[in-house]
N, CA and C atoms of all chains as a GROMACS GRO file, in nm:
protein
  564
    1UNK      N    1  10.350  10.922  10.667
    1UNK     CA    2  10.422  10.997  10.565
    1UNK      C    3  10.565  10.946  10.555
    2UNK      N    4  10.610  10.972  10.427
    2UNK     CA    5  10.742  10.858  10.412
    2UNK      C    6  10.835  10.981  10.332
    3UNK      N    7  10.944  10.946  10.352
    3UNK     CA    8  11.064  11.043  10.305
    3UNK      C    9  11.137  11.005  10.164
    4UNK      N   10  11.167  11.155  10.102
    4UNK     CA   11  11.220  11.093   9.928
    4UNK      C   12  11.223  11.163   9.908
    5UNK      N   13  11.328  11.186   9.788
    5UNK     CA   14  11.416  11.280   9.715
    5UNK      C   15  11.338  11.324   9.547
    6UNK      N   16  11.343  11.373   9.505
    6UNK     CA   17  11.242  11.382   9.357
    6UNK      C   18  11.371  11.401   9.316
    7UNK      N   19  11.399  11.293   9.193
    7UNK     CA   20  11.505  11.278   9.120
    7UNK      C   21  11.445  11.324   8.956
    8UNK      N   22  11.326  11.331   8.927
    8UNK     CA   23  11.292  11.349   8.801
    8UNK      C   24  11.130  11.429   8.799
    9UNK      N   25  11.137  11.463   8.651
    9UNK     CA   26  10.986  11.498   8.619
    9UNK      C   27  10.887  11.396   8.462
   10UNK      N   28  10.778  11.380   8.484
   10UNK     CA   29  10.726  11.278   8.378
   10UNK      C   30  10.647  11.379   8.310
   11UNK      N   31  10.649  11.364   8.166
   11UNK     CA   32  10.514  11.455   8.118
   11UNK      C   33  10.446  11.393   8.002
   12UNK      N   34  10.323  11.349   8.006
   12UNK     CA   35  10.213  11.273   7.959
   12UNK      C   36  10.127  11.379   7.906
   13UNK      N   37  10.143  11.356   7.724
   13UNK     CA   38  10.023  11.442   7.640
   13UNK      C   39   9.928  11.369   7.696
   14UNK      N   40   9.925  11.237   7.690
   14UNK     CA   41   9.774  11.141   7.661
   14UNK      C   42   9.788  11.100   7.757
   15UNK      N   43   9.676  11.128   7.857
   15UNK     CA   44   9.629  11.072   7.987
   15UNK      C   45   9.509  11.087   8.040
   16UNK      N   46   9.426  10.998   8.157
   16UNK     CA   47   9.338  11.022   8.167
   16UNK      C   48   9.299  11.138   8.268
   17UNK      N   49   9.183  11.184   8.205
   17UNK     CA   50   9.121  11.323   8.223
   17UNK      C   51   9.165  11.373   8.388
   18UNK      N   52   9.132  11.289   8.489
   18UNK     CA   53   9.153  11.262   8.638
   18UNK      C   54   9.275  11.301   8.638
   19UNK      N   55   9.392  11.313   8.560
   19UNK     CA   56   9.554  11.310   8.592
   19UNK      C   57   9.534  11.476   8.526
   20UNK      N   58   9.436  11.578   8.465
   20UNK     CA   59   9.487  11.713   8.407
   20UNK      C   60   9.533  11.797   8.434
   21UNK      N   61   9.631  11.873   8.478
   21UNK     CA   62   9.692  11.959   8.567
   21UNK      C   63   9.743  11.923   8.725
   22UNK      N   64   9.781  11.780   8.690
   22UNK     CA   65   9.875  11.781   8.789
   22UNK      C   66  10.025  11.756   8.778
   23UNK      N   67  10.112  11.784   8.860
   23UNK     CA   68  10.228  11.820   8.846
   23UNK      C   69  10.285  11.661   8.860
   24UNK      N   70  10.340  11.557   8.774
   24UNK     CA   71  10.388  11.468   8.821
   24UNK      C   72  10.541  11.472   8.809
   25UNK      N   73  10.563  11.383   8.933
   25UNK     CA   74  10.749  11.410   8.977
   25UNK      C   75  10.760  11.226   8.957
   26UNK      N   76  10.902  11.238   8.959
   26UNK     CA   77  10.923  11.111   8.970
   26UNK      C   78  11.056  11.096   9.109
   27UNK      N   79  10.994  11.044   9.196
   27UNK     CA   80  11.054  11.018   9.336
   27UNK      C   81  11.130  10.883   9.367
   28UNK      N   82  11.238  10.934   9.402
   28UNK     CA   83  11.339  10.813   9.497
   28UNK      C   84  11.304  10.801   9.672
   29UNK      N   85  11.191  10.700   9.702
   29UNK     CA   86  11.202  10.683   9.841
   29UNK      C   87  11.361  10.656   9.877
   30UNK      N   88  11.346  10.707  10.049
   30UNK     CA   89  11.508  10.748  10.138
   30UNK      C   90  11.486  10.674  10.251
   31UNK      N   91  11.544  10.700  10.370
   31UNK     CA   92  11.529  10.659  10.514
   31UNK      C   93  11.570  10.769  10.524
   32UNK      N   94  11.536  10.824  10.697
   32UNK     CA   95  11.512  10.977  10.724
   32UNK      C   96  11.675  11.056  10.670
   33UNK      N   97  11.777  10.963  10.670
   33UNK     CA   98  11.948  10.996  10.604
   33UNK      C   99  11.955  11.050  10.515
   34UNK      N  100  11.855  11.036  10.433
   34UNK     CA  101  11.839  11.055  10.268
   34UNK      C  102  11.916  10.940  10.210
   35UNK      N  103  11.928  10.823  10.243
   35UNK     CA  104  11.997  10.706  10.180
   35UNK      C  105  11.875  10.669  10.088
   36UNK      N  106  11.894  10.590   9.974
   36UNK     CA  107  11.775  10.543   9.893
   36UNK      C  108  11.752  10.412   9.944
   37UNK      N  109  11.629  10.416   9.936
   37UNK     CA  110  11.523  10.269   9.979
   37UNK      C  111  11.369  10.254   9.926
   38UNK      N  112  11.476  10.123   9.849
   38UNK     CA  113  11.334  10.108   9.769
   38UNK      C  114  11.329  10.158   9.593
   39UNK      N  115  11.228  10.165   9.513
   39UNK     CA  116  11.215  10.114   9.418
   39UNK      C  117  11.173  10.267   9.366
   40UNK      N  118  11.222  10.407   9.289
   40UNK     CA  119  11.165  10.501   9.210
   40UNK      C  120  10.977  10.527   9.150
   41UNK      N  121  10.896  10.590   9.249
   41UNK     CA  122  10.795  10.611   9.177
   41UNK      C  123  10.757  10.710   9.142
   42UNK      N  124  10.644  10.756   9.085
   42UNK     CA  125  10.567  10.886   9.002
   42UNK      C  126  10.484  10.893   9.091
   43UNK      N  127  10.513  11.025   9.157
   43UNK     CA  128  10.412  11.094   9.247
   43UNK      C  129  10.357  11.224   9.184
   44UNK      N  130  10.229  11.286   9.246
   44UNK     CA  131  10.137  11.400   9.238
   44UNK      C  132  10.286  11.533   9.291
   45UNK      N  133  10.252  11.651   9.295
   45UNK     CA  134  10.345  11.738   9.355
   45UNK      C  135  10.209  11.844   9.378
   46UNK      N  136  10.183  11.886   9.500
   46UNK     CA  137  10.074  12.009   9.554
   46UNK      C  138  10.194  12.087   9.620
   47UNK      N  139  10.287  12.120   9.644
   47UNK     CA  140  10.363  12.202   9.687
   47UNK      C  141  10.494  12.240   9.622
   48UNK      N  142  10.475  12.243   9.469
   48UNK     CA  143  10.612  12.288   9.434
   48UNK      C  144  10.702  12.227   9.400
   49UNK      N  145  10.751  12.128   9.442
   49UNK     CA  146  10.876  12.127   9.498
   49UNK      C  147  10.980  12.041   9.315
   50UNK      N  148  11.111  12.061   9.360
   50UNK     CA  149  11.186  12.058   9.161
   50UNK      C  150  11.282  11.920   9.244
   51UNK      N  151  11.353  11.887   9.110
   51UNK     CA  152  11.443  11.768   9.132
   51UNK      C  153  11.558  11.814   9.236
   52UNK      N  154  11.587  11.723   9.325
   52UNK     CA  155  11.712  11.731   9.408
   52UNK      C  156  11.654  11.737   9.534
   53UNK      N  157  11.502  11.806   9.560
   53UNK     CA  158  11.448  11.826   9.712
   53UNK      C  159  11.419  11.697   9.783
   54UNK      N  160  11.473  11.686   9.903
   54UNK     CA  161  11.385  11.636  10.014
   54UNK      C  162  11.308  11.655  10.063
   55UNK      N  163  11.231  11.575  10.018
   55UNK     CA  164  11.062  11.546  10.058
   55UNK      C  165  10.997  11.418  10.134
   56UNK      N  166  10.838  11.473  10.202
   56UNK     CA  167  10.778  11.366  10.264
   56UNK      C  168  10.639  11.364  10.184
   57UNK      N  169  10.625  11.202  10.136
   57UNK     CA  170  10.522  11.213  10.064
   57UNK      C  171  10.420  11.101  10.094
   58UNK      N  172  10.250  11.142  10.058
   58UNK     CA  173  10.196  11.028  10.112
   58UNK      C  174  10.129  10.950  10.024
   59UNK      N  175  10.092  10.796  10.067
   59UNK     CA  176  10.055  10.712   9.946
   59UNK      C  177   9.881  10.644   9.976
   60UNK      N  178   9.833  10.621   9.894
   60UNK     CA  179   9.726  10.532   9.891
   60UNK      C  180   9.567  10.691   9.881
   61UNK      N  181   9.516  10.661   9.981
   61UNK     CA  182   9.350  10.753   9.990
   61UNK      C  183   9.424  10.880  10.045
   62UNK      N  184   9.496  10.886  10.111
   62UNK     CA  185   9.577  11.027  10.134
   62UNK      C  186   9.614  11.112  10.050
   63UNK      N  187   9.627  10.998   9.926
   63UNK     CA  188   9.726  11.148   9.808
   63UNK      C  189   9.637  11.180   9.747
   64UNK      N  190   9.511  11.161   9.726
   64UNK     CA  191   9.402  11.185   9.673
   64UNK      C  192   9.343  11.269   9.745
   65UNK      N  193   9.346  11.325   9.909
   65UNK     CA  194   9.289  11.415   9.914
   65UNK      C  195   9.414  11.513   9.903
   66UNK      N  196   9.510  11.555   9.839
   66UNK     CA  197   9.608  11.649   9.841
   66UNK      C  198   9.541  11.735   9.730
   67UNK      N  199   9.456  11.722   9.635
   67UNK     CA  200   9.439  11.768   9.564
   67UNK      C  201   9.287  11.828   9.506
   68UNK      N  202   9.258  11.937   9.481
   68UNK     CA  203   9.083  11.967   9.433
   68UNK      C  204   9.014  11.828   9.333
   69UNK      N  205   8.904  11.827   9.370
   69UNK     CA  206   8.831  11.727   9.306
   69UNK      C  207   8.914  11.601   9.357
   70UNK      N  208   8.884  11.519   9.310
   70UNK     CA  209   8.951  11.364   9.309
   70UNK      C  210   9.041  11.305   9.173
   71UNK      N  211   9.132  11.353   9.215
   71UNK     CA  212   9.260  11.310   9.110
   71UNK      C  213   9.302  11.138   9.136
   72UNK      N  214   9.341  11.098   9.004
   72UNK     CA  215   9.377  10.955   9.072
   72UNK      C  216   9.467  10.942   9.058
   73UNK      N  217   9.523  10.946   9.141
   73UNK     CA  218   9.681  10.964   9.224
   73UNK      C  219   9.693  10.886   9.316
   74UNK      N  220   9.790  10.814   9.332
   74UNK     CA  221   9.807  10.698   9.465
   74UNK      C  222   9.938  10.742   9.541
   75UNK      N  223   9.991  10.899   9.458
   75UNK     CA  224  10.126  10.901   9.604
   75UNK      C  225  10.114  11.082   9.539
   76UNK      N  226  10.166  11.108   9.656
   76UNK     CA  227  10.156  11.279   9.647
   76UNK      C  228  10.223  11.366   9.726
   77UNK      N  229  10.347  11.418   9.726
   77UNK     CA  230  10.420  11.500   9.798
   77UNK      C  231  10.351  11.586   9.899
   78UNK      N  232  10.339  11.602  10.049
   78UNK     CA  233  10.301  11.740  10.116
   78UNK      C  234  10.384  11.800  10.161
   79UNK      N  235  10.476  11.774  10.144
   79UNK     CA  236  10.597  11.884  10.216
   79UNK      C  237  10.728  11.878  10.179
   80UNK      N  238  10.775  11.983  10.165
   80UNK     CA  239  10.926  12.026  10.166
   80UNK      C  240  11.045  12.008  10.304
   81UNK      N  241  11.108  11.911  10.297
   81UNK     CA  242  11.179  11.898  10.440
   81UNK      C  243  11.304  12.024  10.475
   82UNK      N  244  11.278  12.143  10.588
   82UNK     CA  245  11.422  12.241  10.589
   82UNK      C  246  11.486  12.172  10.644
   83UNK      N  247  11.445  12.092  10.777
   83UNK     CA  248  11.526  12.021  10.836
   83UNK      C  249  11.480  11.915  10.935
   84UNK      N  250  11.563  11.828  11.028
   84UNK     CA  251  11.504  11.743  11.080
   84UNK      C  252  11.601  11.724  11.204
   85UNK      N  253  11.559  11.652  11.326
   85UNK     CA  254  11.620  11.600  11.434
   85UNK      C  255  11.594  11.460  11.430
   86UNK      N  256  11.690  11.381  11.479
   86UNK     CA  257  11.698  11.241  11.483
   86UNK      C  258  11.777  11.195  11.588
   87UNK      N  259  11.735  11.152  11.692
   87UNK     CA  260  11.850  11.099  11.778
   87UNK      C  261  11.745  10.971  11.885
   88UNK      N  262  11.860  10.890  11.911
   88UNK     CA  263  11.814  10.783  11.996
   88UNK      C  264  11.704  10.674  11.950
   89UNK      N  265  11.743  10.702  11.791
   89UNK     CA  266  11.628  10.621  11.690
   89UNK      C  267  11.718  10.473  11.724
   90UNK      N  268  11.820  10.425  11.773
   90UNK     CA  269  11.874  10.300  11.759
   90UNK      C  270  11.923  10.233  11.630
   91UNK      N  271   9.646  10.064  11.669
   91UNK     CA  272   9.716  10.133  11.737
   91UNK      C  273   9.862  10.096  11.766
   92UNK      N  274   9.956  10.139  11.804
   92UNK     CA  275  10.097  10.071  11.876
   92UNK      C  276  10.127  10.189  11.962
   93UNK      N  277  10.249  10.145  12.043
   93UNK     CA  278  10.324  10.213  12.143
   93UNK      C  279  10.422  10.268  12.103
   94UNK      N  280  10.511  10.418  12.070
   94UNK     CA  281  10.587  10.437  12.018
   94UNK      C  282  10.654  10.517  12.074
   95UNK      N  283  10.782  10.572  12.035
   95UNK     CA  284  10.895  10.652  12.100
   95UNK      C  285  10.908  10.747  12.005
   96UNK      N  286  10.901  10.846  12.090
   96UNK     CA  287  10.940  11.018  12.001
   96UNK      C  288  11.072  10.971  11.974
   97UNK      N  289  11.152  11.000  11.840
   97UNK     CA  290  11.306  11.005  11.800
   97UNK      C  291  11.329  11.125  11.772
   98UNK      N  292  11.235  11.213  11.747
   98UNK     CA  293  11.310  11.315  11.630
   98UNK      C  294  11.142  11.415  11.583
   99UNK      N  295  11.209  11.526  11.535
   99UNK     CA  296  11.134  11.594  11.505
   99UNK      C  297  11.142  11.669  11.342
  100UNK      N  298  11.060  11.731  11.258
  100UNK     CA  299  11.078  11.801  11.108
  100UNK      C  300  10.967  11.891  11.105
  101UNK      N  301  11.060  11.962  11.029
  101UNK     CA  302  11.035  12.104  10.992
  101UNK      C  303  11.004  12.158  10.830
  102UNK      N  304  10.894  12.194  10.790
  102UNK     CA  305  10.895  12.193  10.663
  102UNK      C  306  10.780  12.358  10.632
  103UNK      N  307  10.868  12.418  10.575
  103UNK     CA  308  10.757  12.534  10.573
  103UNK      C  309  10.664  12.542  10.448
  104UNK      N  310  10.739  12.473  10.388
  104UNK     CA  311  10.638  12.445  10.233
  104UNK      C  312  10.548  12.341  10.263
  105UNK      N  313  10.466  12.341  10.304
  105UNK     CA  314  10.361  12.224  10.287
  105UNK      C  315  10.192  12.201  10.288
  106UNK      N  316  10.171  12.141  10.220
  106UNK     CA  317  10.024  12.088  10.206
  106UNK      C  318   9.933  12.193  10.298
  107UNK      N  319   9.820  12.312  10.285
  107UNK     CA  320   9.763  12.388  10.417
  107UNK      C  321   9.713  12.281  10.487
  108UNK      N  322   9.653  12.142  10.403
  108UNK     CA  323   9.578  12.067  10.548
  108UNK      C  324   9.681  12.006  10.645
  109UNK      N  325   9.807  12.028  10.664
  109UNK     CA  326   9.910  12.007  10.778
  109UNK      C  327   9.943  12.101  10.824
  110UNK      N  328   9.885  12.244  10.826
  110UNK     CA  329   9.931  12.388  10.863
  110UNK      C  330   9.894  12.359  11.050
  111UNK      N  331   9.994  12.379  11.096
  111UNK     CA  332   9.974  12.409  11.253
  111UNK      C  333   9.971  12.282  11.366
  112UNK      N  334  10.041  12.157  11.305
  112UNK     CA  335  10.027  12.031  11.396
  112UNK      C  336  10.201  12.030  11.359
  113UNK      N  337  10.242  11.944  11.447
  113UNK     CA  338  10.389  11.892  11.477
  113UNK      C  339  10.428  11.794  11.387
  114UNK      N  340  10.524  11.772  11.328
  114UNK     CA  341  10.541  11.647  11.254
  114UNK      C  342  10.656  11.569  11.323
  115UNK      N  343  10.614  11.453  11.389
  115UNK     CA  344  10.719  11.360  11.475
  115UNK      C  345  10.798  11.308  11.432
  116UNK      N  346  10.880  11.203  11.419
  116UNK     CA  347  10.983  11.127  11.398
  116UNK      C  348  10.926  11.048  11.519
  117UNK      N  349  10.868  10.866  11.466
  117UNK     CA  350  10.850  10.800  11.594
  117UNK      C  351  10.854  10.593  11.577
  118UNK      N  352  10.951  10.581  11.678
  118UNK     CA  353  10.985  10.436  11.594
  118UNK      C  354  10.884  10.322  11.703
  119UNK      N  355  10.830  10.222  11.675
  119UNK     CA  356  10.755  10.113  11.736
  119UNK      C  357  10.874  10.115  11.875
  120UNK      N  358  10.798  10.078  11.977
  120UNK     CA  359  10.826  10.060  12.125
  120UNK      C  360  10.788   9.920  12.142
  121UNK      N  361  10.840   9.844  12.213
  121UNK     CA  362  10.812   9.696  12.273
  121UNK      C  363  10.846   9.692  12.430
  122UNK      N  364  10.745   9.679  12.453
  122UNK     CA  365  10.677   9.693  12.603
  122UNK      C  366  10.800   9.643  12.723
  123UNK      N  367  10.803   9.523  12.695
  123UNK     CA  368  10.825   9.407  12.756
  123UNK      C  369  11.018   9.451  12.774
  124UNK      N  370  11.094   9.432  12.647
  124UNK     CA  371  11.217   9.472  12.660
  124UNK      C  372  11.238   9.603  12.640
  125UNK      N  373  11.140   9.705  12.636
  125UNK     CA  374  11.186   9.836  12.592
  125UNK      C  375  11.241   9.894  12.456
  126UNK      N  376  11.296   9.755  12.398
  126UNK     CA  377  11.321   9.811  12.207
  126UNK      C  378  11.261   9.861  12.150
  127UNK      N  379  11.339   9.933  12.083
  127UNK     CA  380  11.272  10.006  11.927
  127UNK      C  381  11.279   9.926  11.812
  128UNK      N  382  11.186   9.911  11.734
  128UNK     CA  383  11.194   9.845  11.623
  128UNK      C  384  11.130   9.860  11.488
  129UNK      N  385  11.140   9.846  11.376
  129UNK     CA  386  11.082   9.847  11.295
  129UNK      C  387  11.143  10.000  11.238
  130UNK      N  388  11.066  10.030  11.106
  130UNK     CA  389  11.130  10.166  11.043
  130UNK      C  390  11.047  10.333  11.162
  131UNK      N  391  11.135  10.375  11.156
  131UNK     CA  392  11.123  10.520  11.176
  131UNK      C  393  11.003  10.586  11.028
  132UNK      N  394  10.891  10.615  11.114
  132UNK     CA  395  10.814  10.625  11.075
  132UNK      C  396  10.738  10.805  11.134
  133UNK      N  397  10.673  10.887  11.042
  133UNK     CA  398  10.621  11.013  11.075
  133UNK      C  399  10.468  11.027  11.111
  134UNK      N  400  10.465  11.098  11.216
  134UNK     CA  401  10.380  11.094  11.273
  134UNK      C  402  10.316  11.236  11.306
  135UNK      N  403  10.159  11.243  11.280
  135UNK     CA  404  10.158  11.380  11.271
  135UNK      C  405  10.091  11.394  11.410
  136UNK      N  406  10.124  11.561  11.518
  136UNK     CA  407  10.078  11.544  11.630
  136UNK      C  408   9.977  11.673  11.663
  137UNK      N  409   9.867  11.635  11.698
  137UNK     CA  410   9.730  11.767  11.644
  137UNK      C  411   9.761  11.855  11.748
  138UNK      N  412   9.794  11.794  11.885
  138UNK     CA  413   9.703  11.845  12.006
  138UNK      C  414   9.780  11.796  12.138
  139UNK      N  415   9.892  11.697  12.161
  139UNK     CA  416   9.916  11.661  12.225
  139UNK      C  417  10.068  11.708  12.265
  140UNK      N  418  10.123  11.777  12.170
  140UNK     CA  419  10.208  11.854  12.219
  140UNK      C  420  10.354  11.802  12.253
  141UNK      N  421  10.333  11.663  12.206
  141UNK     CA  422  10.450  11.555  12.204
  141UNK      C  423  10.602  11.596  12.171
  142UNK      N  424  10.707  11.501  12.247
  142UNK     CA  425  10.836  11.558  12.149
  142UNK      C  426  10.948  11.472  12.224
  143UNK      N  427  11.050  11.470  12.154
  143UNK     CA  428  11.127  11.360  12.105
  143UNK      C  429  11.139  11.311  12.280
  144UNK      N  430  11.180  11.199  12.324
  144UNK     CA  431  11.175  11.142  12.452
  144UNK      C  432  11.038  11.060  12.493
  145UNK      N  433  10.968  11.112  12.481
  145UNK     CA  434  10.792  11.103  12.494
  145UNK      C  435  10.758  11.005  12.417
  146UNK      N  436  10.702  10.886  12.482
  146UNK     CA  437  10.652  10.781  12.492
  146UNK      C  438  10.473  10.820  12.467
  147UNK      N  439  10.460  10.723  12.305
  147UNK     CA  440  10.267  10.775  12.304
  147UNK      C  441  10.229  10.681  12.203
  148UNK      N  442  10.094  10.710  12.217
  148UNK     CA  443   9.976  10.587  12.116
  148UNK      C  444   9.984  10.599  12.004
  149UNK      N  445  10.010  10.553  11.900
  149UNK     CA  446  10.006  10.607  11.717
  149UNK      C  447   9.881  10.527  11.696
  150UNK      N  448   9.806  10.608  11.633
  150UNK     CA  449   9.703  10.522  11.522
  150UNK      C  450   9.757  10.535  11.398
  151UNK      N  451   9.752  10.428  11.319
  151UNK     CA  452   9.774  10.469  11.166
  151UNK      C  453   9.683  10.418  11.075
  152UNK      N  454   9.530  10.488  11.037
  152UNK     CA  455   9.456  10.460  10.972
  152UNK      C  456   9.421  10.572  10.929
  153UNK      N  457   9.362  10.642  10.800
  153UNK     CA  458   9.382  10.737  10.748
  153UNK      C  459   9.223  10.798  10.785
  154UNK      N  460   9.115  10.748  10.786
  154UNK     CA  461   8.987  10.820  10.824
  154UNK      C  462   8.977  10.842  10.973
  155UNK      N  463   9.020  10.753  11.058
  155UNK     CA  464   9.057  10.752  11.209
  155UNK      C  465   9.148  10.908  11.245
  156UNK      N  466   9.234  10.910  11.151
  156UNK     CA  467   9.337  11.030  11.170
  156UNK      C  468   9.283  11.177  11.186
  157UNK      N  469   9.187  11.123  11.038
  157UNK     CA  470   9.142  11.288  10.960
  157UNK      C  471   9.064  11.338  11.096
  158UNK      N  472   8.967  11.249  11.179
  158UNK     CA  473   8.844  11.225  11.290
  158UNK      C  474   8.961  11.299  11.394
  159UNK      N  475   9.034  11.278  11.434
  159UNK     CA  476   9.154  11.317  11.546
  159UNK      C  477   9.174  11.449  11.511
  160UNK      N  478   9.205  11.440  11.386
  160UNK     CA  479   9.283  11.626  11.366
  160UNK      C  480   9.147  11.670  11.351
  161UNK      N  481   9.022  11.594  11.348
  161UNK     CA  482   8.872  11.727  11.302
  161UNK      C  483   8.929  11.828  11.167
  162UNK      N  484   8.987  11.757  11.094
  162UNK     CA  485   8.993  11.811  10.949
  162UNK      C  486   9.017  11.737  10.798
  163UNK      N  487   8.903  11.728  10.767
  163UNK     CA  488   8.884  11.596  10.640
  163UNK      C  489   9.000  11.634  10.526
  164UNK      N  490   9.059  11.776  10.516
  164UNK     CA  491   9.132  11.747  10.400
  164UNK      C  492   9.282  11.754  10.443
  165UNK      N  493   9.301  11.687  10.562
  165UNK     CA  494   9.436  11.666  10.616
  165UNK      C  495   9.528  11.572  10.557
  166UNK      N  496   9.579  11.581  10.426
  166UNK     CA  497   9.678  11.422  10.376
  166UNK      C  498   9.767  11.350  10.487
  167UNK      N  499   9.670  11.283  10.565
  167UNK     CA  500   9.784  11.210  10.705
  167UNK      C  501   9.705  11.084  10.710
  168UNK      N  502   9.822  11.024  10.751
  168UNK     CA  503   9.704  10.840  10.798
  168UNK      C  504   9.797  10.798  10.942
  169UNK      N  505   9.918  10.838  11.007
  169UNK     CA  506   9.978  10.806  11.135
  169UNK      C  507   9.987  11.005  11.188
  170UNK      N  508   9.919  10.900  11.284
  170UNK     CA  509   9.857  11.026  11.418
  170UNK      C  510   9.890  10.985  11.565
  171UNK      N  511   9.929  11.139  11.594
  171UNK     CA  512   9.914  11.072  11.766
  171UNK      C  513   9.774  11.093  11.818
  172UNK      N  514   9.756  10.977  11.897
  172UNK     CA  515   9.658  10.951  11.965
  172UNK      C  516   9.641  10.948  12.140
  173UNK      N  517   9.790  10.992  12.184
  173UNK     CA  518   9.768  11.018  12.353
  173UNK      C  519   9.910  10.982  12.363
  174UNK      N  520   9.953  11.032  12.477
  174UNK     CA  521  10.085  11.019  12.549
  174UNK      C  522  10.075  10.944  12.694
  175UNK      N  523  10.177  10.771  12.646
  175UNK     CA  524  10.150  10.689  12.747
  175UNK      C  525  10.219  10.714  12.857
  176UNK      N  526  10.148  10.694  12.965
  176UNK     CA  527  10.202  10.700  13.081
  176UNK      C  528  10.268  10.573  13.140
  177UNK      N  529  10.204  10.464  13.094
  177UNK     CA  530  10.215  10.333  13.181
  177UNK      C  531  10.147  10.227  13.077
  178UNK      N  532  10.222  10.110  13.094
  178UNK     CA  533  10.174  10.014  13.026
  178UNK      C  534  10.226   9.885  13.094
  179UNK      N  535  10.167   9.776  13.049
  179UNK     CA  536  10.176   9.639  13.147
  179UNK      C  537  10.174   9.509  13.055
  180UNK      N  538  10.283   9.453  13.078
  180UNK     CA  539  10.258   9.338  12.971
  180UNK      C  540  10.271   9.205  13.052
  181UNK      N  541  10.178   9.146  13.102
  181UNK     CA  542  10.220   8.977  13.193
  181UNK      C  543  10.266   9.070  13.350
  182UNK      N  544  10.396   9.057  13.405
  182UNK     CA  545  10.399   9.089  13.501
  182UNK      C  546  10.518   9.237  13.530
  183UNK      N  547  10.547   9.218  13.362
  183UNK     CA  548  10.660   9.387  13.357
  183UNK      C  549  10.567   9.510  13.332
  184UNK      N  550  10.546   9.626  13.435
  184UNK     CA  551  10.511   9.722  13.424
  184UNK      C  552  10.593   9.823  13.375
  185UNK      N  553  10.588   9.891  13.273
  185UNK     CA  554  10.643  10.035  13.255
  185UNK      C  555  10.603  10.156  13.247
  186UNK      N  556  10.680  10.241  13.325
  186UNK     CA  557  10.611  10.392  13.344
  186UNK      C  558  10.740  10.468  13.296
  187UNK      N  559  10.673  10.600  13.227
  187UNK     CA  560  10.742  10.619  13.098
  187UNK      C  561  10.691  10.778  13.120
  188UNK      N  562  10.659  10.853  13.250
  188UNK     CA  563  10.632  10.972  13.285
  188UNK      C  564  10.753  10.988  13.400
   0.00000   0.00000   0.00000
């Protein structure tokens, strides 16, 4: 699971059927700092979460099971971060 | 599999039910031989083993391997702990890490 900020939301009249009622965000991967790293993508959202949150989200056959049925989704938020410990990471 | 070092720990009360009730680590690659950490700080989910930051342990990171560990198919996880090392040996440097 990888860490990122949801900087935006996407919304698609015309899409395929597999994408219907899901919530797509558009995410800034971070390093655990919340510094940005890396390149803005469109993820699934199963927990809520609005622009500005820190989040951990997962990519590939994982984000596909975040959701009923089989959505085709290749990245998908599971969690809301309150907080975190970090020390002696080097 | 790899060898890795607890860094850190997170807390998230909003999340996914198939992560309801396991630990979520903070855990960076270990190298045997000189003891470094390397590579990105990476999350690690922990079912059963009760792990935490200091604690030296096995990561698998394959996503059907994982789901098999936690015994729950709709778990969104693919890096898992897989045991807490005690000892490891590379050529003629032993390290014990209990």
């Amino acid at each position: 699971m990888y860490p990122g900020k949801v900087i935006g939301r996407v919304v698609c009249s015309v899409k395929t059927p597999e994408l219907e009622g899901v919530k797509l965000l558009i995410l800034q991967p971070t390093d655990w700092e919340q510094k940005p790293d890396g390149d803005p993508l469109v993820v699934g959202d199963c927990v809520g979460s609005g622009a500005g949150e820190f989040v951990f989200y997962v990519q590939a056959r994982e984000a596909a099971v975040t959701l009923p049925g089989i959505p085709a989704i290749d990245a998908a938020i599971v969690g809301i971060i309150d907080g975190l410990t970090l020390e002696g990471a080097g | 599999m790899v060898i890795a070092k607890v860094v850190g720990n997170v807390w998230a009360t909003c999340k996914h039910p198939g992560l309801e009730g396991y630990k979520l680590l903070l855990i960076r690659n270990l190298e045997v031989v000189s003891g470094k950490l390397y590579g990105k700080i990476q999350m690690a989910v922990d079912g059963k083993f009760n792990a935490g930051p200091g604690d030296t342990v096995l990561v698998l990171d394959e996503g059907s391997s994982a789901r098999q560990i936690l015994d729950n198919p709709n778990a969104p996880v693919r890096t898992v702990i897989a045991g807490v090392v005690d000892q490891a040996a590379v050529g003629e440097k032993v390290a014990k890490y209990t």
